[in-house]
Backbone bond lengths (Angstrom), bond angles and torsions (degrees), N, CA, C in turn:
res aa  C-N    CA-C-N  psi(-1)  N-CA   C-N-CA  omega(-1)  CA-C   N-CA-C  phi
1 X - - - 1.474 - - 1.526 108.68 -
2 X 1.150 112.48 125.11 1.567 114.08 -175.51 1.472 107.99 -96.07
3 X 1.850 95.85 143.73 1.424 99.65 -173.90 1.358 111.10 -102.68
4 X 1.440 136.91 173.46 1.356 126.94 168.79 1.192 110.21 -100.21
5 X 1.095 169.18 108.05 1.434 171.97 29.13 1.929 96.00 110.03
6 X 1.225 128.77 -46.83 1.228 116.87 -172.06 1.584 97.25 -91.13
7 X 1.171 134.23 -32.90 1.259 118.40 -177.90 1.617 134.95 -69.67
8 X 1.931 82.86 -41.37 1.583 92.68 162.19 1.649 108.90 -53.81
9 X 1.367 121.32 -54.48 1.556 107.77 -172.78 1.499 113.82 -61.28
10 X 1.225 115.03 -33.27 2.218 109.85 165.99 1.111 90.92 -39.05
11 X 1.582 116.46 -69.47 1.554 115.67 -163.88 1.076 134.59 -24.81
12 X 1.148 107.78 -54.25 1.609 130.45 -165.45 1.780 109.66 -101.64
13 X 1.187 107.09 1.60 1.461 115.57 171.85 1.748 90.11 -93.57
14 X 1.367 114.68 -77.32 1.396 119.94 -178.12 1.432 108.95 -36.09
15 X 1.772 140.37 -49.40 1.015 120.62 147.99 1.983 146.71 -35.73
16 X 0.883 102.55 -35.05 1.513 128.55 -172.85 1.772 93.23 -72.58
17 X 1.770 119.04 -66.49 1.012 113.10 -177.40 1.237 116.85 -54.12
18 X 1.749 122.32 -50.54 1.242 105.38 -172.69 1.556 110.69 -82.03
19 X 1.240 134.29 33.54 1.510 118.82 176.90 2.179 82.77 -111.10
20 X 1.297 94.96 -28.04 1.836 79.43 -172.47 1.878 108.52 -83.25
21 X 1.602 111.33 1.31 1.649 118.08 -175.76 1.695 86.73 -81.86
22 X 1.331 112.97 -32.80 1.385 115.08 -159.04 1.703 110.45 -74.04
23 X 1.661 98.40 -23.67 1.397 108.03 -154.55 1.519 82.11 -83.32
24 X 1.304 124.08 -38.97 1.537 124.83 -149.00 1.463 111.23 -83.09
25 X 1.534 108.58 -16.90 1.274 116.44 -172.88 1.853 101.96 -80.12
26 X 1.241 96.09 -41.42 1.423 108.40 -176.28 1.945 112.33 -66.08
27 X 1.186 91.69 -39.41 2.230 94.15 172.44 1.621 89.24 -51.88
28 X 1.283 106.41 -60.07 1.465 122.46 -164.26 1.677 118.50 -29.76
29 X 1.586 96.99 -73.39 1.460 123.47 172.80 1.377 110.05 -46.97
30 X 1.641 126.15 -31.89 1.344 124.25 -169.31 1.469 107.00 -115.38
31 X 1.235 135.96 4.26 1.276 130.49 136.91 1.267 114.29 -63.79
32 X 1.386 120.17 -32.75 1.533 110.57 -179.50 1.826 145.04 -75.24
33 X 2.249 64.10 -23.17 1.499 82.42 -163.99 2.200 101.46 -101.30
34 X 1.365 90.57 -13.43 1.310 90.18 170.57 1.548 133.12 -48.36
35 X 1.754 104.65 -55.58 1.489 104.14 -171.22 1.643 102.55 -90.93
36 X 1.351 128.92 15.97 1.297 115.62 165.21 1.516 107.29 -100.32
37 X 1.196 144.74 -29.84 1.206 157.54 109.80 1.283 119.01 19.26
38 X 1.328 109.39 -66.21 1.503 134.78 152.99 1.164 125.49 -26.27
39 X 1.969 114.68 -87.50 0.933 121.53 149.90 2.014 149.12 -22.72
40 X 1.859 97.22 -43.68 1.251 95.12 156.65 1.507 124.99 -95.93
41 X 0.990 119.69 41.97 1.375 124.53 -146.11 2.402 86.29 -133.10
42 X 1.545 94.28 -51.78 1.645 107.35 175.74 1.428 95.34 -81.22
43 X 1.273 143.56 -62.45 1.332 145.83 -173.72 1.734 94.83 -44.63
44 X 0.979 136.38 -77.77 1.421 147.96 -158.42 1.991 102.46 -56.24
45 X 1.729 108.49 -47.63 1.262 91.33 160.54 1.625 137.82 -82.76
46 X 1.199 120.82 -12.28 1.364 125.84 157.78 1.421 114.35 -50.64
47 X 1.554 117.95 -51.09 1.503 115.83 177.09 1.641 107.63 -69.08
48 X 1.244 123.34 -19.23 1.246 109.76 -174.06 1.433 102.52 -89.73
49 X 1.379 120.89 -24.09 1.531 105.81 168.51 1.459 143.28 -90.93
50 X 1.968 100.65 8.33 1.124 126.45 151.70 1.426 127.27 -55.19
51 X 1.821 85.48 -57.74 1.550 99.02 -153.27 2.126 103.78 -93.37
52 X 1.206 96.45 -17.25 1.454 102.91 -167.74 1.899 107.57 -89.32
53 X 2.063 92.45 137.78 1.437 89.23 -163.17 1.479 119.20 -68.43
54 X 1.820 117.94 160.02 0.906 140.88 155.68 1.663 110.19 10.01
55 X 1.395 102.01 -80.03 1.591 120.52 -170.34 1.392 108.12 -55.55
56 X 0.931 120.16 -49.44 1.611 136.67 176.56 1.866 110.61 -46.75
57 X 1.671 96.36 -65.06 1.385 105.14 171.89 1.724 105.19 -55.99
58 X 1.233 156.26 -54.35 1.458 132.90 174.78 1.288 126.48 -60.18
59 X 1.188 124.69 1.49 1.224 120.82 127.63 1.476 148.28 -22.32
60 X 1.670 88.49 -37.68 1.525 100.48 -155.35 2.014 110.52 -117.53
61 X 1.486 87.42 -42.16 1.331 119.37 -174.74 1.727 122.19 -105.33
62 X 1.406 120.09 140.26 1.699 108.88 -169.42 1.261 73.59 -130.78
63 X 1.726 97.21 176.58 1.393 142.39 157.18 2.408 96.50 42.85
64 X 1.618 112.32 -124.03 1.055 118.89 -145.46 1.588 87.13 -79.34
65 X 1.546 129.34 -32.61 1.718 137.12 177.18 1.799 92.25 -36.30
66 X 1.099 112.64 -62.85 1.373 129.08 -147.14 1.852 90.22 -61.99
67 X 1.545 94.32 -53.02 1.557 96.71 -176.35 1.099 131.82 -46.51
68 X 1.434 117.93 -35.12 1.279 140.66 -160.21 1.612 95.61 -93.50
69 X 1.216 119.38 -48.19 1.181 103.46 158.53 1.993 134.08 -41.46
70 X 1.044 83.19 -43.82 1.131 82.93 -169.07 1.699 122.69 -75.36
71 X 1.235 96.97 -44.19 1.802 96.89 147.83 1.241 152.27 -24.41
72 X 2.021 91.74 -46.67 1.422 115.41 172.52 0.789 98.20 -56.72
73 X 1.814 128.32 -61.87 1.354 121.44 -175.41 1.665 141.61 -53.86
74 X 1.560 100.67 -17.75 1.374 97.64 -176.22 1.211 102.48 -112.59
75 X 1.528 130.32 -5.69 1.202 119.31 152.59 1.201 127.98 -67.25
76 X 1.446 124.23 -28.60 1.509 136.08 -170.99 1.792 114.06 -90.99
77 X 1.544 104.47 -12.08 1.387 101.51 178.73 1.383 112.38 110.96
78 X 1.741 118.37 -15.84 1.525 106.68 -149.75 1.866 104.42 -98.02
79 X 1.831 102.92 6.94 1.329 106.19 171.06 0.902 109.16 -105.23
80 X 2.005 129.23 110.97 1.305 110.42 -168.59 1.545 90.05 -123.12
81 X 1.099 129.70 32.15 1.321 111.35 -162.73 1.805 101.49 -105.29
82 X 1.250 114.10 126.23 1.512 119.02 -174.29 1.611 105.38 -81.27
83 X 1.392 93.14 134.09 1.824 96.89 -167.56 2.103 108.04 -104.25
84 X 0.807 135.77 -177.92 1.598 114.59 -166.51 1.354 109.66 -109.46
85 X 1.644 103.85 16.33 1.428 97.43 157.02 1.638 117.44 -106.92
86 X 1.280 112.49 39.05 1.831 114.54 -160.62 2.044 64.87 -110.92
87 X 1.530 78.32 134.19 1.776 95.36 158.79 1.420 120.99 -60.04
88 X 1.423 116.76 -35.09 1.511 107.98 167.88 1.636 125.25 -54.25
89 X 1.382 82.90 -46.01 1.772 110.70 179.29 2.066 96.64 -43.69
90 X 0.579 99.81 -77.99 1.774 129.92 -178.45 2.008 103.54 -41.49
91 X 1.231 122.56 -47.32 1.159 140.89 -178.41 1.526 113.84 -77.82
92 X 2.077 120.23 -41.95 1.230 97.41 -166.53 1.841 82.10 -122.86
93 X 0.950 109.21 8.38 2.030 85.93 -178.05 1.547 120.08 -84.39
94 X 1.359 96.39 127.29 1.724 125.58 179.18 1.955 86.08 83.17
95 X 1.134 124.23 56.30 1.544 109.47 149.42 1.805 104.04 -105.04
96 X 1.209 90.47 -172.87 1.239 98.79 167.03 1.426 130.55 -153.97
97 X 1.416 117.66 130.63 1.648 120.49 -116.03 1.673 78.96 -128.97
98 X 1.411 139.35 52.68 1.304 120.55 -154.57 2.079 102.87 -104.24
99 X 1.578 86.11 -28.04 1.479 96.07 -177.29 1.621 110.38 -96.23
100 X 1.066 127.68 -9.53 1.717 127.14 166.06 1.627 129.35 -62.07
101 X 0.978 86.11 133.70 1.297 82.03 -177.26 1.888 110.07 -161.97
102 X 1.382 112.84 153.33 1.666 102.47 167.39 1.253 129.76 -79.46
103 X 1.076 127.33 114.38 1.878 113.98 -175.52 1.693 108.47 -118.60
104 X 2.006 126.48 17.62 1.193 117.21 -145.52 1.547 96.61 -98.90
105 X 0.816 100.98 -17.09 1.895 122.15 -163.53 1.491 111.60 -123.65
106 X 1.302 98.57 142.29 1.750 131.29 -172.75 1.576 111.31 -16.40
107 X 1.424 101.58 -23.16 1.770 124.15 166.34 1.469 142.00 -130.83
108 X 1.007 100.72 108.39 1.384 102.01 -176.30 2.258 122.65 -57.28
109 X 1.467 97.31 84.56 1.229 102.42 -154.33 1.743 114.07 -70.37
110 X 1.058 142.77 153.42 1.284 131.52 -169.31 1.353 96.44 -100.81
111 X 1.825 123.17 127.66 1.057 112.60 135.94 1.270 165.08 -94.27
112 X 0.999 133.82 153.54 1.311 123.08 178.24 1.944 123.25 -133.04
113 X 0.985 147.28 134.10 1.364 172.73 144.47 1.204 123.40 -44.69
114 X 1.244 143.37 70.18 1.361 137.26 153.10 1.436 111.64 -0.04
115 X 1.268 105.64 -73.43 1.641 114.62 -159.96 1.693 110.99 -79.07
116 X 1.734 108.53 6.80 1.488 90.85 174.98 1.404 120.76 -78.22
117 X 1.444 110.33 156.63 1.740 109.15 -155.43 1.124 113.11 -90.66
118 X 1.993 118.84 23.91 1.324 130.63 166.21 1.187 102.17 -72.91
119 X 1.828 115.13 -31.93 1.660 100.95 -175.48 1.568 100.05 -157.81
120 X 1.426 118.40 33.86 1.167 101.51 -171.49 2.175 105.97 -81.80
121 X 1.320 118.19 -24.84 1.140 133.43 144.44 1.756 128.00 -41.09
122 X 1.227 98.61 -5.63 1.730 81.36 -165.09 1.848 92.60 -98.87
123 X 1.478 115.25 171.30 1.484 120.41 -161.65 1.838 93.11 -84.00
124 X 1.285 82.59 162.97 1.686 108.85 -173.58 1.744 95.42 -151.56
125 X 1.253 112.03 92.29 1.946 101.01 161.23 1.710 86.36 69.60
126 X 1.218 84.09 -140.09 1.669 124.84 167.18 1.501 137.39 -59.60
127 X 1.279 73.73 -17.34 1.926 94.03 -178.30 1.624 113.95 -135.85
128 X 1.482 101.66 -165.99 1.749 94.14 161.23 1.079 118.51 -121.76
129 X 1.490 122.44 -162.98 1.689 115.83 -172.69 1.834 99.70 -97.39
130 X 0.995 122.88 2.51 1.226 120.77 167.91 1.627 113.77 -85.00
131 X 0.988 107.30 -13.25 1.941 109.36 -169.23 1.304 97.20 -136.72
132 X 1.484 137.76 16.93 1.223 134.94 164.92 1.020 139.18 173.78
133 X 1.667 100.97 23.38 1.269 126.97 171.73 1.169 122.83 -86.32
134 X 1.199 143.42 14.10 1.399 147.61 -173.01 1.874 115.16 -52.21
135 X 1.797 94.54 -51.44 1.433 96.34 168.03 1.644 127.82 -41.73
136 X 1.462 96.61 -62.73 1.552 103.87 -163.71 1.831 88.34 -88.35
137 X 1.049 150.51 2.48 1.169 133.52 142.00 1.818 125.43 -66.42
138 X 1.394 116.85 -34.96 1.258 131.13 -175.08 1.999 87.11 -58.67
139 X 1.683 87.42 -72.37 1.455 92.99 -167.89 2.047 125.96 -45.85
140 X 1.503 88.96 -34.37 1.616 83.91 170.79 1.671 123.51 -59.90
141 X 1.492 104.20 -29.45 1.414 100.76 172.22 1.199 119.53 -101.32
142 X 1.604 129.47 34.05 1.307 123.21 150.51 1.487 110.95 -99.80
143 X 1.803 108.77 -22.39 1.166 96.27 -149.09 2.033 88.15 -93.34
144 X 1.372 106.21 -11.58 1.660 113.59 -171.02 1.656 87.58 -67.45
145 X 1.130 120.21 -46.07 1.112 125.79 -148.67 1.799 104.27 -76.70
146 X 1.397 131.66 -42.70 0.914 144.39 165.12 1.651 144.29 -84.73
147 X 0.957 102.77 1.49 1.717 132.54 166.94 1.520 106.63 -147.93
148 X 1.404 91.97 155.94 1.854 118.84 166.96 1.372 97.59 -36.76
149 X 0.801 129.34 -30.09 1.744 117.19 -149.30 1.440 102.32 -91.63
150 X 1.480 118.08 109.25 1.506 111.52 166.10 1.667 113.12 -100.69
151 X 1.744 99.25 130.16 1.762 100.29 -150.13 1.681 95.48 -135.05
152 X 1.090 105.59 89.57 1.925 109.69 -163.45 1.630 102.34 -62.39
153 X 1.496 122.41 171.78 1.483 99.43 -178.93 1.299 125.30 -92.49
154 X 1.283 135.49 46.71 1.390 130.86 -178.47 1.838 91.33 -121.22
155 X 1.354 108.14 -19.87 1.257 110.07 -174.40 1.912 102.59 -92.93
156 X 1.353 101.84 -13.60 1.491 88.05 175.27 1.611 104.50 -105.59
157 X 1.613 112.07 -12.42 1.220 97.29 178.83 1.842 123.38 -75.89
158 X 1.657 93.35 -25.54 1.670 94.57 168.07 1.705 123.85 -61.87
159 X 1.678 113.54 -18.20 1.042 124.71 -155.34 1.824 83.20 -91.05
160 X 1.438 122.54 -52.26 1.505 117.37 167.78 1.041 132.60 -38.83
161 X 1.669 110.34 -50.49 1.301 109.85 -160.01 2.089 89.86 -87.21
162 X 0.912 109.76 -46.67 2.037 92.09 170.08 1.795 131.83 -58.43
163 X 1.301 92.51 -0.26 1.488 106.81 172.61 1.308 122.30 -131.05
164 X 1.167 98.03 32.89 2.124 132.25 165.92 1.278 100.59 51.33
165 X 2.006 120.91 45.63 1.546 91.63 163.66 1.397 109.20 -116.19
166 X 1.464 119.55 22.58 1.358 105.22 172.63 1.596 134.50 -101.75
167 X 1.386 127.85 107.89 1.333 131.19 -137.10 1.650 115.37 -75.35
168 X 1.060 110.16 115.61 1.818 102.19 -165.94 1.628 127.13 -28.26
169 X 0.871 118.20 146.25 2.048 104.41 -170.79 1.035 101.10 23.26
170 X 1.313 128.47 66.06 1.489 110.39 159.68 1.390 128.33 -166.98
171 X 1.891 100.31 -4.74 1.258 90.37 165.58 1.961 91.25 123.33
172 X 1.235 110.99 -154.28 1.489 109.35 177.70 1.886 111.11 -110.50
173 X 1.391 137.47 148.53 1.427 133.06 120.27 1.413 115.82 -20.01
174 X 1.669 98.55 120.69 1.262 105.23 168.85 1.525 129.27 -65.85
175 X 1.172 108.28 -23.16 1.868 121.24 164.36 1.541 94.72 -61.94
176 X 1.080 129.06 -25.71 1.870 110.09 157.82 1.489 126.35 -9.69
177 X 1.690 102.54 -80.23 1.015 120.78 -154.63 2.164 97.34 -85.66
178 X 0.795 148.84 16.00 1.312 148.29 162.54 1.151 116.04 -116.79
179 X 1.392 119.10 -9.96 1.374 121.07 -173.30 1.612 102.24 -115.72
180 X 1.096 93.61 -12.39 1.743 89.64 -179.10 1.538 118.32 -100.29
181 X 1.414 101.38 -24.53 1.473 112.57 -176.10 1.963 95.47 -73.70
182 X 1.328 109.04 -29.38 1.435 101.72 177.06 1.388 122.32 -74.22
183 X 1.612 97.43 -23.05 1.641 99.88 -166.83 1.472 90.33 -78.18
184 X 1.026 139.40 -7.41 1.515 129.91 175.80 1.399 124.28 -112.85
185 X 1.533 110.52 20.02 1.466 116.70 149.56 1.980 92.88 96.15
186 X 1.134 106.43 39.30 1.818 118.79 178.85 1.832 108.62 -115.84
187 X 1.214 77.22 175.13 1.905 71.30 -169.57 1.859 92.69 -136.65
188 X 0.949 109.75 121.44 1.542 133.42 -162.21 1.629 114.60 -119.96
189 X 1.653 86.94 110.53 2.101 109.86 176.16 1.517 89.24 -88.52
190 X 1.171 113.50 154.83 1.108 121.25 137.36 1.651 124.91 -111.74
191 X 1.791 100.73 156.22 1.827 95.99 -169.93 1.268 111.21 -129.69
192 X 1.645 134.98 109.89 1.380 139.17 153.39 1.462 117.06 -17.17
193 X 0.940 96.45 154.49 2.086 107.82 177.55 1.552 88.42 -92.19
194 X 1.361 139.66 -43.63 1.571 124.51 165.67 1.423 111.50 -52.99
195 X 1.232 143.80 -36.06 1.360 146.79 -138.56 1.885 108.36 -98.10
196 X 1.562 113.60 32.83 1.643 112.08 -145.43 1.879 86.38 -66.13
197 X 1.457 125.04 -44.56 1.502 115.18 166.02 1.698 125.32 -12.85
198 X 1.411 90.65 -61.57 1.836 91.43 -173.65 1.790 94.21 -78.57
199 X 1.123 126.94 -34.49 1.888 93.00 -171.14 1.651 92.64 -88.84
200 X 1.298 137.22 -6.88 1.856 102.29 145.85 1.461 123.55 -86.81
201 X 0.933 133.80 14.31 1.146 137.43 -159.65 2.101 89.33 -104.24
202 X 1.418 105.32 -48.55 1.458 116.52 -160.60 1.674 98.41 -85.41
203 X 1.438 126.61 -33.25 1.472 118.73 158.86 1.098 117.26 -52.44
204 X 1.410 119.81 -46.88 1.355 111.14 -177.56 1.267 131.31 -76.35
205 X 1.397 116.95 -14.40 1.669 126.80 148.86 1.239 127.77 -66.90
206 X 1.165 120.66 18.80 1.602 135.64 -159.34 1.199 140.84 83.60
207 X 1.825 116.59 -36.35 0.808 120.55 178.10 1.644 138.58 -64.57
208 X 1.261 106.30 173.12 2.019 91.87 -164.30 1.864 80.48 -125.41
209 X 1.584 88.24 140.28 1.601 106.85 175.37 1.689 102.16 -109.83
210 X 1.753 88.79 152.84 1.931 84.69 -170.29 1.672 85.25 -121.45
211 X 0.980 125.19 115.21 1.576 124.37 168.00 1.133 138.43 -110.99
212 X 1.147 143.94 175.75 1.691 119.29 -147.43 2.069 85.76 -137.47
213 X 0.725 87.70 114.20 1.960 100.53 -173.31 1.309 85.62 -108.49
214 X 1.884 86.85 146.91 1.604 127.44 165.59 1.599 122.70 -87.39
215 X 1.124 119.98 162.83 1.398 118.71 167.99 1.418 117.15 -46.38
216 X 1.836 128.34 110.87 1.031 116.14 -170.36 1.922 90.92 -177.00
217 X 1.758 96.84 -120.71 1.144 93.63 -169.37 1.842 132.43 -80.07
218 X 1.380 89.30 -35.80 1.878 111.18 155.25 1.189 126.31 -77.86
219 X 1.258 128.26 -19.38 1.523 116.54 -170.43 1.578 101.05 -164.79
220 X 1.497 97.93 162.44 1.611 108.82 -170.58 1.720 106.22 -95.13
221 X 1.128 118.77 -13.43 1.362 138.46 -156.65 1.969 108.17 -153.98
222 X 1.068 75.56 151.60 1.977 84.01 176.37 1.615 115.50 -30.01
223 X 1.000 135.43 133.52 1.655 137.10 -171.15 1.328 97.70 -123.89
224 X 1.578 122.00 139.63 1.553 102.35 122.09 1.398 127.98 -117.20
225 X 0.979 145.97 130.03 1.498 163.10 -158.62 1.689 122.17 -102.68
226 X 1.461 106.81 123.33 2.096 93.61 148.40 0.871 120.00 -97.52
């Protein structure tokens, strides 16, 4: 079979170009796709060393690394889990809190107890609502307290942890408490740690603020509170 000498060389020119269109597209595609890649790549481990437990993190981290970690966390809220040397811990676990309640003020507020031994045992995520239920306990008694709906916290903590806000070993997402008070028909301010005016200003109109405290005067570890 005879070849033509000028066509084969088109050929192989037209080959050549498109294997280097191919090459260029590809530098192309991976300059682009590199530094976003990147980006979720640092974004994705920051959240994992937020949200991921204790045990896991020494793995990774020694000595003052580890420390500093851990700070972040209980300064920022994302350690909420009460350990059994927190005086609260020690004061309310296995009581039972069935007849308490607030009646002194403009509202009769509902309470509720993490650590009562109706449910301080029952699962939460990763944990239970006794060691890291504070969120979906806070929230059951704003939302019991302010709509028909009385929703104790094992019943709001299942409702958290299936609607991804409860944070692995660690307690709940702070988008918890604003997103949940809405999902149940509430109407949600939020309040700055500069802003101490508006959360007295909003107690004293009745309303109850749920806030997420640092290691200090309430708690040894991340809180959230009404």
């Amino acid at each position: 079979m005879a070849v033509n000498p000028a066509l084969a060389k088109a050929a192989v020119k037209v080959a050549i170009s498109v294997a280097k269109d191919e090459e260029s597209r590809n530098k192309a595609i991976s300059l682009i796709i590199a530094p976003i890649a990147g980006f979720i790549l640092l974004v994705s481990l920051i959240v994992y060393m937020v949200t991921m437990p204790f045990s896991m993190l020494e793995q990774f981290f020694f000595g003052n690394q580890f420390d500093n970690i851990k700070t972040f966390r209980v300064e920022h809220g994302y350690d909420q889990n009460l350990s059994e040397s927190d005086p609260s811990y020690a004061e309310s676990f296995g009581g039972d809190f069935t007849d308490l309640a607030y009646e002194s003020s403009s509202v009769d507020v509902v309470y509720y107890n993490q650590l009562d031994k109706r449910w301080s045992g029952k699962p939460y995520g990763t944990t239970t609502v006794g060691s890291g239920g504070c969120g979906p306990t806070s929230l059951a008694m704003v939302v019991s307290t302010f709509s028909s709906q009385k929703i104790d916290p094992p019943t709001m903590a299942s409702w958290a942890a299936r609607n991804g806000y409860q944070c692995p070993g660690s307690g709940s997402y702070h988008s918890l408490i604003p997103e949940g008070a809405r999902a149940f028909g509430l109407s949600v301010e939020g309040c700055k740690v500069n802003e101490p005016q508006k959360l007295i200003d909003a107690l004293t109109h009745g309303k109850l603020v749920i806030g997420i405290f640092g290691k200090g005067t309430f708690t040894t570890s991340g809180h959230f509170m009404v």
